[in-house]
N, C-alpha and C positions, 0 to 999 in steps of 0.2 A: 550239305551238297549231295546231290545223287551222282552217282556214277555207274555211267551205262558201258555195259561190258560186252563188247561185239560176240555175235551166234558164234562166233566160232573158236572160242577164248574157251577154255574149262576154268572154273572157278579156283578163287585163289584157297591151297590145301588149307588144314587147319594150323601149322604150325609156322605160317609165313600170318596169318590171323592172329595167334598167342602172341606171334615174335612184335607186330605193331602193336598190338592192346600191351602188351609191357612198356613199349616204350612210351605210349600216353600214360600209362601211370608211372613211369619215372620222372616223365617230364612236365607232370602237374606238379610232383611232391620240389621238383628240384624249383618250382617259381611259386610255390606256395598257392597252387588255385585252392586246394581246399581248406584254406581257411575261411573262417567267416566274414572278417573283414579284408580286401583286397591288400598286401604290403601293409598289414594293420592298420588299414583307413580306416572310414566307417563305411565306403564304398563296395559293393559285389564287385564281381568280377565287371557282371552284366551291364551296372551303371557307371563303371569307370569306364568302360567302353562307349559307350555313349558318349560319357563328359572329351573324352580321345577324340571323338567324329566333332563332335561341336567346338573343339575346340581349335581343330585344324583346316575344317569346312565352312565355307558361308553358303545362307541361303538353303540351309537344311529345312525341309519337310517333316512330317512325321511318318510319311511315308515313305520317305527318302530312307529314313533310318530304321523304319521294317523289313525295306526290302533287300537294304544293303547287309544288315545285318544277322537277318533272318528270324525275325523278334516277333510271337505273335503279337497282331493290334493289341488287343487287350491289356495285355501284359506290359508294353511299351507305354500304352493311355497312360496306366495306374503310375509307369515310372516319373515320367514325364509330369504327371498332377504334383509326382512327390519333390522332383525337382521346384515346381513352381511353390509349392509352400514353403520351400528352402532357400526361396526367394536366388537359387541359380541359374535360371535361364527365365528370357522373356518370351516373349511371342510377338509377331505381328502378320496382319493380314497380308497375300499375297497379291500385288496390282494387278498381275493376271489372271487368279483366282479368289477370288476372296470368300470360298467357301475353306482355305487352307493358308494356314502360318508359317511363316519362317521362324523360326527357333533359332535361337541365339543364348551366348553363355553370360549372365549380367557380370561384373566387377566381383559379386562375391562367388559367380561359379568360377570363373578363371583363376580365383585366389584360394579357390578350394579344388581345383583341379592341378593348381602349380606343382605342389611338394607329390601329389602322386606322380605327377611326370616322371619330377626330379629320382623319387625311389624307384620308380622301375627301370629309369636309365640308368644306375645307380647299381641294381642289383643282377641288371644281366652285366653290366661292366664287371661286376665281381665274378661274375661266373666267367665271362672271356678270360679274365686276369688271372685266374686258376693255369690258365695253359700258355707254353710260349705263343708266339706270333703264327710260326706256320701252322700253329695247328689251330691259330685262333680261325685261321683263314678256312682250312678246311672243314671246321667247322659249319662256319656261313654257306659256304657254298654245298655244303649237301644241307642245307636247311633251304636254300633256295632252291632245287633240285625234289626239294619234296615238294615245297607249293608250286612248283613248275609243272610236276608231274599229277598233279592232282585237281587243280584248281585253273579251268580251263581260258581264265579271262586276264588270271595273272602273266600276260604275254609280255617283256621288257617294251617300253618306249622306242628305244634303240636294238635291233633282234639283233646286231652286232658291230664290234670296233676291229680295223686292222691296226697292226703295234707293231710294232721293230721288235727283233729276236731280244730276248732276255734271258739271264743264267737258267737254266733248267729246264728251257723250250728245246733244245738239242735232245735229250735225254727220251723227253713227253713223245715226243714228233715218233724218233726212233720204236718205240714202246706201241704208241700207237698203229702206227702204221702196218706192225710185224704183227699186232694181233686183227688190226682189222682186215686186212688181207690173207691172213690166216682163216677167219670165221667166212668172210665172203666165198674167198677163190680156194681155200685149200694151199693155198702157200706156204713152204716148209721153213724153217730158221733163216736159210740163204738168201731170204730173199730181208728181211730183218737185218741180216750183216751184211748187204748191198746197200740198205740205208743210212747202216751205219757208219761204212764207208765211204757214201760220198758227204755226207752231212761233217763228219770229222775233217776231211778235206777241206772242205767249205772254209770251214772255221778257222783250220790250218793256214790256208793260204786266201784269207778273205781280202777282197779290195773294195772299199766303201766306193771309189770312183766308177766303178765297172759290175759291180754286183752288189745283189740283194735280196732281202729273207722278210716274206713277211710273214705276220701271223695272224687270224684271223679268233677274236676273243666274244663270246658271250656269257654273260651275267656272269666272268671272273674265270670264266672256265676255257683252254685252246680245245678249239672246233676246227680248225682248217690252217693249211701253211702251204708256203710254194716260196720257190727260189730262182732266182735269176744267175745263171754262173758264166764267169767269160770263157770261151772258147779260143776265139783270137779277136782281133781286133776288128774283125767287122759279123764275125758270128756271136751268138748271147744263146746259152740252152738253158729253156724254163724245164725246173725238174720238184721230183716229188710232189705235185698237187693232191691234198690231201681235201674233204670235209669227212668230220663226223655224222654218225647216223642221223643222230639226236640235230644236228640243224641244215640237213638237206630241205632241199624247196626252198631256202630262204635267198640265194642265190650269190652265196659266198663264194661260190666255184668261179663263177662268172666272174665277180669282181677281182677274185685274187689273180685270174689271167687276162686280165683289163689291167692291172696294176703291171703284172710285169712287161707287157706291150708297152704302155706308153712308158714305162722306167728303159725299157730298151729304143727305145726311136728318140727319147731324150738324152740317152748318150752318144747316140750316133753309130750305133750299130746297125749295119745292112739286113741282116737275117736272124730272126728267131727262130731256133728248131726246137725241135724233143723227138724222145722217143718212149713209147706207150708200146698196148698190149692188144690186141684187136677186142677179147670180152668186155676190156672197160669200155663199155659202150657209155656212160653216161660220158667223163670224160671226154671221148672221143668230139661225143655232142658239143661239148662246151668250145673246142678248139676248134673245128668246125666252123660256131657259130660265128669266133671272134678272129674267121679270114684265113686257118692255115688251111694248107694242101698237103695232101697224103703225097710220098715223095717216092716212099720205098715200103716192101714186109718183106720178111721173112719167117720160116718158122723157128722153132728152135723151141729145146727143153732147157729149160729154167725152173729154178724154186719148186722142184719136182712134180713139174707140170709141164704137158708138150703145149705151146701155144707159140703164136702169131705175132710178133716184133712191127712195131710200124712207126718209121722216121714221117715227122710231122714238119713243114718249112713255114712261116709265115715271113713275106717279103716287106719289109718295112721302107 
């Protein structure tokens, strides 16, 4: 895979270079790529790869699996002839091309492909098994995070799920929020223990009939949150709307204050307010979009910064 690095980037130093070349050679030795035979098959790495593609795809080409794989021709022909003398895969002509085969795994590739499955499923089980649960987790998820970040096509099916609050979304939210407003706006601790504040509250005196927290999750990881809290019985304030950097554009913002609209006109509350900062302009957009009216500003220092207060009403 090439990776095109924008004019205006400075190259990565050399010891963030040593620090990933160590960890490719850790984490060859720890799955055993260089041995000779794959999991002591009699398989390379390279054609157990293959027997993997053929064995989980139909209607493979041979050039399906050069360019999927990144294999020269050549190199792929000679595997491919070697497989047919091994009588593991068949061929046949394509009805819409018949100058090209579809490749397929016969009875003795799939019986010869089985047990390698089974020991690679097998051996990285052993390696998760090493560590409790949470860390088994955090684990996966910076291993997804690298091909996230690196491999530009590996985009999730679903770019996100919203979930009801779970143990240690309190915590995340909090954490978040005081650094990411920190790195953006310059906001100092107070504005962290404002969060903290109302989010314990929350929790403290939560009413399932009247209020609610969602959370916005991709590929395992919280990207986004917002809450609905009762005011009195016909006002409802949506408060802390959060996304991460890492999944702005996908339009989580939008949806998480879609959610708490219609969660507030389905209990029967008259008015949704909040109140926001005039810089958060993206924000401001979002609420905007979906119908409120600016009501009131003022200014005022906060989180040691002078800024612009603004009550938001949306009339339900």
């Amino acid at each position: 895979m090439t990776i095109h690095r924008p004019p205006d980037k400075a190259a990565p130093s050399k010891d963030l270079v040593d620090a990933m070349r160590a960890f490719n050679r850790f984490y060859t030795r720890q799955i055993g790529l260089l041995d000779e035979g794959l999991l002591k098959s009699a398989f390379s790495l390279t054609e157990a790869r293959v027997l993997y593609e053929l064995a989980h795809r139909d209607g493979l080409t041979a050039t399906d699996l050069g360019r999927d794989l990144g294999l020269d021709a050549g190199y792929l022909s000679r595997l491919l002839k070697k497989f047919e003398r091994l009588h593991l895969i068949s061929r046949a002509p394509l009805v819409s091309d018949a100058r090209q085969a579809s490749i397929a795994l016969t009875p003795a590739g799939r019986n010869a492909f089985a047990p390698l499955d089974k020991d690679s499923h097998d051996q990285v089980a052993g390696l998760l098994d090493r560590l409790p649960a949470s860390e088994q987790d955090r684990l996966v998820k910076s291993m997804r995070t690298v091909q996230r970040l690196l491999d530009d096509s590996a985009e999730p099916k679903v770019p996100y799920l919203l979930r009801p609050l779970q143990v240690g979304d309190i915590g995340w939210i909090i954490r978040r929020q005081g650094l990411l407003y920190a790195q953006d706006y310059g906001w100092d601790e107070t504005y962290e223990a404002l969060v903290a504040e109302i989010l314990a509250n929350f929790v403290k005196s939560f009413d399932p009939k009247w209020e609610r927290g969602w959370i916005a999750e991709r590929e395992g990881e919280v990207v986004g949150s917002v809450f609905v809290v009762r005011k009195s019985d016909q006002v409802a304030k949506l408060r802390l709307l959060y996304v991460e950097p890492s999944a702005r554009g996908l339009g989580i913002g939008k949806r998480l204050v879609e959610e708490c609209v219609g969660f507030a006109r389905a209990r029967g509350y008259k008015t949704l307010t909040l109140w926001t900062n005039d810089i958060l302009t993206a924000a401001r957009h979002i609420y905007q979009t979906a119908g409120f009216k600016l009501t009131g500003e003022e200014p005022h220092h906060s989180f040691g910064k002078d800024l612009v207060g603004q009550n938001w009403d949306l009339e339900l």
